[in-house]
C-alpha positions in Angstrom: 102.1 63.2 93.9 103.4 65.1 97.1 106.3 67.0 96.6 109.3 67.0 98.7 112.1 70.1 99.2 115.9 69.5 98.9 118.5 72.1 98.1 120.4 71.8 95.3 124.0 71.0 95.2 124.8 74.1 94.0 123.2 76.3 96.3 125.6 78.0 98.3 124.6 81.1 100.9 127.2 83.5 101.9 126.8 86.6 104.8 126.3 90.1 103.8 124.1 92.6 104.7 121.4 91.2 103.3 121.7 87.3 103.1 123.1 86.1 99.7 122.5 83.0 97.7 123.9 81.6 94.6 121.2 79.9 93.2 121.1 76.4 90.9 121.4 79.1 87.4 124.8 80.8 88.9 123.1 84.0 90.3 123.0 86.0 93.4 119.3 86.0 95.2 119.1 88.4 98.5 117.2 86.8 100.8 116.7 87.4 104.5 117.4 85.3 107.4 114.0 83.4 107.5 113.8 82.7 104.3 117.6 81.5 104.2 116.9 79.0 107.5 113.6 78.2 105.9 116.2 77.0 102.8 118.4 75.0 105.3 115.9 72.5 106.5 116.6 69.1 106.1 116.3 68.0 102.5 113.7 65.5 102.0 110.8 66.8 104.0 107.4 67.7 102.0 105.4 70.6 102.7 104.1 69.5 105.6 107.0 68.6 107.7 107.9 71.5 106.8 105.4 73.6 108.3 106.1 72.1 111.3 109.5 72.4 111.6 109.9 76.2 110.7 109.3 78.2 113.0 110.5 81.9 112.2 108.1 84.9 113.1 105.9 81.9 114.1 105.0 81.5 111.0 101.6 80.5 109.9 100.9 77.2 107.4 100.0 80.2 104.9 103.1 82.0 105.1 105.2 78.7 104.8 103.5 77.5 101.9 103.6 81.0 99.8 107.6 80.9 101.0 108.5 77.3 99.9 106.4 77.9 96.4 108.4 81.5 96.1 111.6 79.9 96.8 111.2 76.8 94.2 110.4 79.4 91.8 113.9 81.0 92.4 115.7 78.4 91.8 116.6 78.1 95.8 115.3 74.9 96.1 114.1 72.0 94.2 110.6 70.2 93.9 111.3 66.6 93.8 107.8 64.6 92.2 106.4 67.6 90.8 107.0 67.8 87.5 104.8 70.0 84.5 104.3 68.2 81.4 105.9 69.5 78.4 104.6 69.7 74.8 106.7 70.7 71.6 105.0 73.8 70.4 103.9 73.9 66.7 105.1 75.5 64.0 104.3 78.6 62.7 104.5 79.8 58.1 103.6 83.1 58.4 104.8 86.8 57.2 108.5 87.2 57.3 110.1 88.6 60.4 113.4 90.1 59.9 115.9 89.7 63.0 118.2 92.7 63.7 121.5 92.6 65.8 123.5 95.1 66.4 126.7 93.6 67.7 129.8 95.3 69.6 132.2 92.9 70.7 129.6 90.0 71.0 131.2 86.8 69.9 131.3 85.3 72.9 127.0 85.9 72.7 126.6 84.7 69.5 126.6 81.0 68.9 123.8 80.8 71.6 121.9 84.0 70.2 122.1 82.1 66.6 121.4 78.6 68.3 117.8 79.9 69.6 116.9 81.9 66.5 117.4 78.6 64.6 115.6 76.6 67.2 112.3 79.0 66.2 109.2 77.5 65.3 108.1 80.7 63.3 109.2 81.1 59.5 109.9 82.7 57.2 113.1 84.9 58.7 116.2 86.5 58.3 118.6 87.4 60.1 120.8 90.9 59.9 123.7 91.7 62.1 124.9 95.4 62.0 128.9 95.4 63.6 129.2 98.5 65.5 132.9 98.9 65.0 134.0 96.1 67.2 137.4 95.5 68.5 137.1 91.5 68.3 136.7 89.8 65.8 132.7 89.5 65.8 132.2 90.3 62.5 134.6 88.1 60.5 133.3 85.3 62.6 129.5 86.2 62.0 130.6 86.0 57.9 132.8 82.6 58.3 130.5 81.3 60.2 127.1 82.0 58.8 127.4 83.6 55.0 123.8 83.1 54.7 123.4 86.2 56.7 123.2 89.7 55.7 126.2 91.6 57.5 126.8 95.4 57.7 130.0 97.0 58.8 130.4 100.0 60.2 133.7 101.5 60.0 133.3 104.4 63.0 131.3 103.4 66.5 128.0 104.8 66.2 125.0 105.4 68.0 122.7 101.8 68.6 120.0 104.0 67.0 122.4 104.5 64.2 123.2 101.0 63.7 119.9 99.7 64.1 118.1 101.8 61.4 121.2 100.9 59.0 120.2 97.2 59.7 116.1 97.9 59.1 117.2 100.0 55.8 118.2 96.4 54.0 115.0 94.7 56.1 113.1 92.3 54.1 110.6 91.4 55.8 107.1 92.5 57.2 108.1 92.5 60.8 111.6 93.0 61.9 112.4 92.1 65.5 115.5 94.1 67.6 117.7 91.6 69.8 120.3 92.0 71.5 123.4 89.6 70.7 123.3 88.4 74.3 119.7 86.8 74.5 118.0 83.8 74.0 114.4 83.2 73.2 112.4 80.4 73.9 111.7 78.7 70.9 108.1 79.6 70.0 108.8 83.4 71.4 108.7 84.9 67.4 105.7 83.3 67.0 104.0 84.5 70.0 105.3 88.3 69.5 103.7 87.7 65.6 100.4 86.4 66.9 99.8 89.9 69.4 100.8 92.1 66.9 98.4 90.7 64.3 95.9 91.0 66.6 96.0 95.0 66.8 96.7 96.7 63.3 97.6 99.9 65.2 100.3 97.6 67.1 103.8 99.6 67.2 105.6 97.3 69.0 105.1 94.0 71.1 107.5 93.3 73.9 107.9 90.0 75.3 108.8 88.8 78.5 112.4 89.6 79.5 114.0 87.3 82.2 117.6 87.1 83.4 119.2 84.5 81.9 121.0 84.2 84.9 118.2 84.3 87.0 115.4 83.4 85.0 113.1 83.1 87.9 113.0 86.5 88.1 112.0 89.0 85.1 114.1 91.8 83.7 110.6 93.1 82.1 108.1 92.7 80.3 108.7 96.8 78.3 109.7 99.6 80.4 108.6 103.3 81.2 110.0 106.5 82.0 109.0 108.3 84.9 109.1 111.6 86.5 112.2 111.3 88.6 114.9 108.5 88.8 116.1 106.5 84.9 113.5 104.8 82.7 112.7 101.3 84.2 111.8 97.9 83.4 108.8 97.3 84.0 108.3 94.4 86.7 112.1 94.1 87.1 113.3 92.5 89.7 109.8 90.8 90.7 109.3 86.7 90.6 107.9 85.2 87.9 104.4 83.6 89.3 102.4 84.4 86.3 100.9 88.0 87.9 101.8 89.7 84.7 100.4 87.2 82.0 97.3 88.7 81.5 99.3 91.9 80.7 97.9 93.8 77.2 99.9 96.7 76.9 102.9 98.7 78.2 104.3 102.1 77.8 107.1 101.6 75.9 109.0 98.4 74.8 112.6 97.5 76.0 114.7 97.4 72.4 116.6 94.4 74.3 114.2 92.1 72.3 110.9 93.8 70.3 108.7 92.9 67.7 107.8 96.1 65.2 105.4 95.7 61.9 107.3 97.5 59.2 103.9 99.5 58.5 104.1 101.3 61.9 107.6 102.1 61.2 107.0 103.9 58.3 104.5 105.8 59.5 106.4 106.5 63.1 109.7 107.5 61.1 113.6 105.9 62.5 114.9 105.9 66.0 116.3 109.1 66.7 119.9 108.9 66.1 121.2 111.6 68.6 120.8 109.3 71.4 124.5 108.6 72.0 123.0 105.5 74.3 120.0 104.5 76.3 116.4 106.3 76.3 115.9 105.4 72.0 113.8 102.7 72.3 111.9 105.1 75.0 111.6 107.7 72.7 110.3 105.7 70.3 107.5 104.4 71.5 105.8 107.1 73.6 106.6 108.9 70.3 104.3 105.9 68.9 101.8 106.3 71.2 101.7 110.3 70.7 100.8 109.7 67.0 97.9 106.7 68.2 99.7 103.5 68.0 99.9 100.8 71.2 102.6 98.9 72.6 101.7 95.3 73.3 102.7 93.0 75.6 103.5 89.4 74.9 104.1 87.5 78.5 103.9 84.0 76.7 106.9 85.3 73.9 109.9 84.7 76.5 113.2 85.5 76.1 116.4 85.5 78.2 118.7 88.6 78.9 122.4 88.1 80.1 123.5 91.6 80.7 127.0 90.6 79.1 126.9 87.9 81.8 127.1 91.1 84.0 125.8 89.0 87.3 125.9 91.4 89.9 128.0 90.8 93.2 125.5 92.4 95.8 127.6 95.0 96.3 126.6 98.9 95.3 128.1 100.1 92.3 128.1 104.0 90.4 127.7 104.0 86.8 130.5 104.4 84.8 130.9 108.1 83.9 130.7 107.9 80.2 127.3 105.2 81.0 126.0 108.7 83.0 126.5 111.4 80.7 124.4 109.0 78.3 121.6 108.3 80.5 121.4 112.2 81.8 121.3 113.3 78.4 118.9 110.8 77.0 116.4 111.5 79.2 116.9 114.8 78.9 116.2 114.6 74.9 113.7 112.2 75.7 111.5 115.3 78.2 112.0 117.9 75.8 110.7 115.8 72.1 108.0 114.0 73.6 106.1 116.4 76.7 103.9 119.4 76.5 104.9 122.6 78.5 103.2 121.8 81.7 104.6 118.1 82.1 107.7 119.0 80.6 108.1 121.7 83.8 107.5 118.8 86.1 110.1 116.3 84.4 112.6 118.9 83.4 112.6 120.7 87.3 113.0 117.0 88.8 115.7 116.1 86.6 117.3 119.6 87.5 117.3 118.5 90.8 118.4 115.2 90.7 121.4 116.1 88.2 122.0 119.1 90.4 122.6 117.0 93.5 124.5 114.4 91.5 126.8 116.5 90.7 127.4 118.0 93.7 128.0 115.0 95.3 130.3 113.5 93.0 132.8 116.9 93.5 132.2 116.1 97.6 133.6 112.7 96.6 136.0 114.0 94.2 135.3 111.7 91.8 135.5 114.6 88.6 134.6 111.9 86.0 130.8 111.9 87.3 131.2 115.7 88.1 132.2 116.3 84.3 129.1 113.5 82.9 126.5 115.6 84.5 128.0 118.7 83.3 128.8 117.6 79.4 125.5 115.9 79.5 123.8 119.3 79.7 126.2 121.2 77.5 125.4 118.5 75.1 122.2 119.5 75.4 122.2 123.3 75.0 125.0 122.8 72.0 122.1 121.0 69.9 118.9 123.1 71.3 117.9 124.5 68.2 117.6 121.7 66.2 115.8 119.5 68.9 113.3 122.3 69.2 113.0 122.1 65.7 112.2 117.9 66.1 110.4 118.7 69.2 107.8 121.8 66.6 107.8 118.9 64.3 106.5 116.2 66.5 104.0 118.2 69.0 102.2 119.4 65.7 100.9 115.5 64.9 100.0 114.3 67.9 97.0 112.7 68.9 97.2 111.2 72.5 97.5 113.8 76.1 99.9 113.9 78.3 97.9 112.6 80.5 97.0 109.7 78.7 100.2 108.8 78.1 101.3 108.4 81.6 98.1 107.5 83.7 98.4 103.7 83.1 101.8 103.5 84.6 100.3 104.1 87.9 99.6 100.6 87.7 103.2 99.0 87.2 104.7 98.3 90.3 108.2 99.2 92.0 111.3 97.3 90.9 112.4 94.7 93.6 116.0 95.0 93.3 119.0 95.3 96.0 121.9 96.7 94.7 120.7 94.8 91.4 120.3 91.9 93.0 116.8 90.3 92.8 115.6 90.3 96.2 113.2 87.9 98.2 112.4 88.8 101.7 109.7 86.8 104.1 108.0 90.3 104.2 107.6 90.1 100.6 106.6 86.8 100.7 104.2 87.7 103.1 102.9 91.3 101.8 103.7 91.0 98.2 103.2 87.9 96.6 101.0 85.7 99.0 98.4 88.0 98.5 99.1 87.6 94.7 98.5 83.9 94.7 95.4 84.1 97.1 93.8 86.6 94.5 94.2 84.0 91.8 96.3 86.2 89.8 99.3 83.6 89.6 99.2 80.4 88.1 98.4 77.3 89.8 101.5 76.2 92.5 102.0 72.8 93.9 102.0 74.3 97.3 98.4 75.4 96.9 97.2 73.2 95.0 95.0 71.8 98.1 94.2 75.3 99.5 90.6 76.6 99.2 91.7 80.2 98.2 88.7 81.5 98.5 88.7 80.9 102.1 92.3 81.7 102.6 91.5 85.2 101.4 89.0 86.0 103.8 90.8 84.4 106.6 94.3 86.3 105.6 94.8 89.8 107.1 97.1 92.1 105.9 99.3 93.5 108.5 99.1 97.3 109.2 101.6 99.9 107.7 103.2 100.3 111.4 103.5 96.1 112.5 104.9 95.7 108.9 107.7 98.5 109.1 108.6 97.0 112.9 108.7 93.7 111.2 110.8 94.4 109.2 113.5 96.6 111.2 113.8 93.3 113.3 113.9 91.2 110.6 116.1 92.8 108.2 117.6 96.0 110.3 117.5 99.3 109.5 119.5 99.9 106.4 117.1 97.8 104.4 114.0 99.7 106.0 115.5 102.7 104.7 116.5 100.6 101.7 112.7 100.0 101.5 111.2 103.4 101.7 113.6 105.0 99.4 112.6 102.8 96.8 108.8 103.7 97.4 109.2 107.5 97.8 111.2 107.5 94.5 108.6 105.5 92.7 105.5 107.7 94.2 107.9 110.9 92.7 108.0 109.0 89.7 104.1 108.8 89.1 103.2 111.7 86.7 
C-alpha cells in the first residue's frame, strides 16, 4: 500500500532561532527551515509527489525520502496506509523481580507508573516504594491505594542512594529492577531486561531503552557514560529512534532511571555509595562493576518511557539550578577519585579543575553568587570528607580486575548527543550526513520510504559531502550560531574521549 503524508492536527511550528515544532506527543522538535517547508506540503501527497514538489538545497529523491521517513518517525508527520501489525506478546513465569521506587513528591507519576507495572507480562513481582520525605501526600496515597505493596518511610530527605538500598534491604526477589516514579514501560520490557541478564551470569546490570515520554521518537538512552570533560551522558540521547542501536550488547554504565540488577551481582559489588548527595551513583556503580569483572547489558527491545517530571523543555537555554550544580560537580568529582588509577585520574581530575575553575569565574562575572558558591561548596565538600574516600578509594583499587583503559576504550564508539538547548534536534544536514547513511548501511530497520530502494546501490551511488561543503551548508542553512552550536558539541565530545 503506498503511503501518503499529512500533518497532524496538532502539529504546530513556531519561529525561533532554530525552527520549533510541537509535535503530535506535546513536545518541542528543532528542526530547520527545510525540514519545516518539507513538513508544510500539502497533505495528502505520497512520497512521490513529494519528491517533486520539494525543492530545498535541490534536493535529491535520496535526501527526500531519508527526510520524510525521519520526520514520520518524530512524530511531525503522519503515514496514512502504512500501518505495522501488532501482536500481544506472551507471558513470561520466571524468577521474581522486585521493583524499587524511590518517590519524592510523585503522585501525580504514580497511577501511570503502577498502571504499566501491572500491565507486565513477566511474573512473579513485587513492588517496593521507598518515600523520600515528601511534602505531598505520596505516601499515604501509595498505602490507601495499593496495601499490597511494601512501603518505607523515611522521616529525613536522604540521598537516592540512601533510599534505594533501604528499598533492596526488604527485596525479595532474585532480580530487583530501579524505576523511577515517572516512567512507563512497555509491557513486555521486565521480561526482556530478565531474558539479557540470564544470558550473561556475570551480568551487573541490563539497561533498557530509555525514550521521552514526551517525545518518544527520540531516546533519552539506552545507559550512559562518563567522560573526561563535560557531565556523565546518556548514551544516544537526543538521537532518533531508527533501530541503529538494537543490535547494541553492552554499555558503560546503566542509567538508574530504569535498570535491571541480579541480586547475586549485588552482593558481590556491595550498595550504592551513599555519599552521593545526587547524580553520578548509578555511574559509580557500574564502572565499579566492571572494575571487579562484571558487564553492563543492554536491552534495546526492553523499552521504557521517561518524563523528566513532565519537564518538556521550551527551547530556550537554561543554567542548572545551583543546588542541582554543587551535586553534579561533586559527584563527579567522588566519582574520578573512587574509581581511576593515578594517571587517568590526572587527566579527569585536571579537566574538571578547569571546567569548575571557569564555571566559577563566570558565574561571579555574571554575579549570580548561588553558582559561584555550588562550585565552591562542591569542592569543600570534597576535601571535608578526603580521608575517608581515600580510604573507599585503597579499598576498591586493591580488587580490581579490569584497566583503565579497558574501561573507557569502547565508549569511543557512542556517539554525540543531538540535543539543542535539550531539545531533540532534526536538521536536513542530519538527515543528510547522519542518519541517511545509517539507513543505506542497513543498520536501521526497514522504513516504508525505502522499502523499494535497492540499498546496495544507493550506497555506492551516495557521496558524502566534504568537511568544508558540509560546514558552508550548514552556515546558510542554519546560520552561524548553530555552526558554532555544532562544533562545540564535537570538540567537547572529542575532549571527552579518554
Amino acid at each position: 500500500m503506498v503511503a501518503h503524508y499529512r500533518i497532524p492536527s496538532n502539529v504546530q511550528p513556531s519561529l525561533h532561532l532554530h525552527p520549533i515544532l510541537l509535535t503530535t506527543q506535546g513536545s518541542n522538535l528543532a528542526l530547520d527551515a527545510a525540514l519545516l517547508s518539507l513538513c508544510r506540503q500539502p497533505a495528502g501527497r505520497d512520497l512521490a509527489q513529494l519528491t517533486r514538489a520539494f525543492r530545498a538545497h535541490a534536493a535529491p529523491p535520496l535526501q527526500t525520502r531519508a527526510a520524510r521517513a525521519c520526520l514520520a518517525q518524530a512524530g511531525a508527520l503522519l503515514r496514512d496506509g502504512a500501518t505495522r501489525a501488532h501482536t500481544d506478546p506472551p507471558r513470561v513465569v520466571g524468577a521474581p523481580v522486585s521493583v524499587i521506587i524511590v518517590t519524592y513528591n510523585s503522585v501525580a507519576w504514580l497511577p501511570a507508573c503502577f498502571d504499566s507495572l501491572d500491565a507486565q507480562t513477566y511474573s512473579p513481582r513485587e513492588i517496593i516504594v521507598v518515600d523520600n520525605a515528601s511534602s505531598d501526600d505520596s505516601a499515604d496515597w501509595v498505602a490507601a491505594h495499593f496495601p499490597q505493596i511494601k512501603l518505607v518511610r523515611l522521616t529525613a530527605r536522604q540521598s537516592l542512594a540512601h533510599a534505594l538500598n533501604r528499598g533492596v534491604e526488604i527485596a525479595a526477589g532474585k532480580y530487583w529492577l530501579i524505576l523511577n516514579p515517572d516512567t512507563q514501560l512497555e509491557s513486555d520490557a521486565i521480561a526482556q531486561m530478565v531474558a539479557v541478564a540470564e544470558q550473561d551470569e556475570n551480568c551487573a546490570a541490563v539497561a533498557p531503552k530509555l525514550r521521552f515520554t514526551w517525545a518518544p521518537g527520540f531516546l533519552n538512552g539506552i545507559g550512559n557514560h562518563v567522560g573526561a570533560c563535560g557531565w556523565a551522558a546518556d548514551n544516544g540521547l537526543g538521537h532518533l529512534d531508527l533501530g541503529q542501536f538494537d543490535a547494541w550488547r553492552a554499555v558503560p554504565s546503566a542509567c538508574f532511571a530504569a535498570a535491571l540488577i541480579p541480586r547475586a551481582a549485588w552482593d558481590k559489588i556491595g550498595a550504592l555509595d551513599e555519599a552521593f548527595p545526587l547524580y553520578y551513583e548509578d555511574n559509580e556503580w557500574c564502572y565499579r562493576a566492571r572494575l571487579l569483572g562484571y558487564t553492563i547489558r543492554a536491552a534495546p527491545r526492553a523499552q521504557v518511557y521517561h518524563a523528566f517530571s513532565a519537564r518538556v523543555p521550551s527551547g530556550v537555554a537554561a543554567r542548572l539550578a545551583a543546588e542541582k550544580l554543587r551535586n553534579v560537580v561533586y559527584g563527579r568529582l567522588r566519582f574520578a577519585i573512587k574509581i581511576l588509577t593515578p594517571i587517568f585520574l590526572a587527566r579527569f581530575l585536571g579537566a574538571y579543575l578547569i571546567e569548575d575553575c571557569a564555571g566559577f569565574l563566570f558565574a561571579l562575572l555574571r554575579l549570580d553568587r548561588a553558582a559561584a558558591r555550588a562550585y565552591w561548596n562542591a569542592w569543600r565538600d570534597l576535601l571535608t570528607g578526603w580521608p575517608e574516600l581515600l580510604r573507599e578509594r585503597r579499598a576498591l583499587q586493591a580488587k580490581r580486575v579490569l584497566s583503565d583503559r579497558a574501561l573507557f576504550d569502547s565508549q569511543r564508539k557512542i556517539p554525540a548527543p543531538l540535543i539543542w538547548n535539550g531539545l531533540p534536534e532534526l536538521t536536513w544536514d542530519l538527515v543528510q550526513n547522519h542518519y541517511l547513511p545509517l539507513i543505506l548501511s542497513g543498520a536501521t530497520r526497514a522504513l516504508p520510504e525505502f522499502a523499494e530502494v535497492d540499498l546496495e546501490t544507493a550506497r555506492r551511488e551516495w557521496a558524502r559531502p566534504s568537511l568544508c561543503a558540509r560546514t558552508r551548508a550548514i552556515w546558510r542553512a542554519e546560520g552561524w550560531r548553530m555552526l558554532l552550536h555544532r562544533i562545540k558539541r564535537q570538540v567537547q565530545w572529542r575532549l571527552a574521549w579518554v
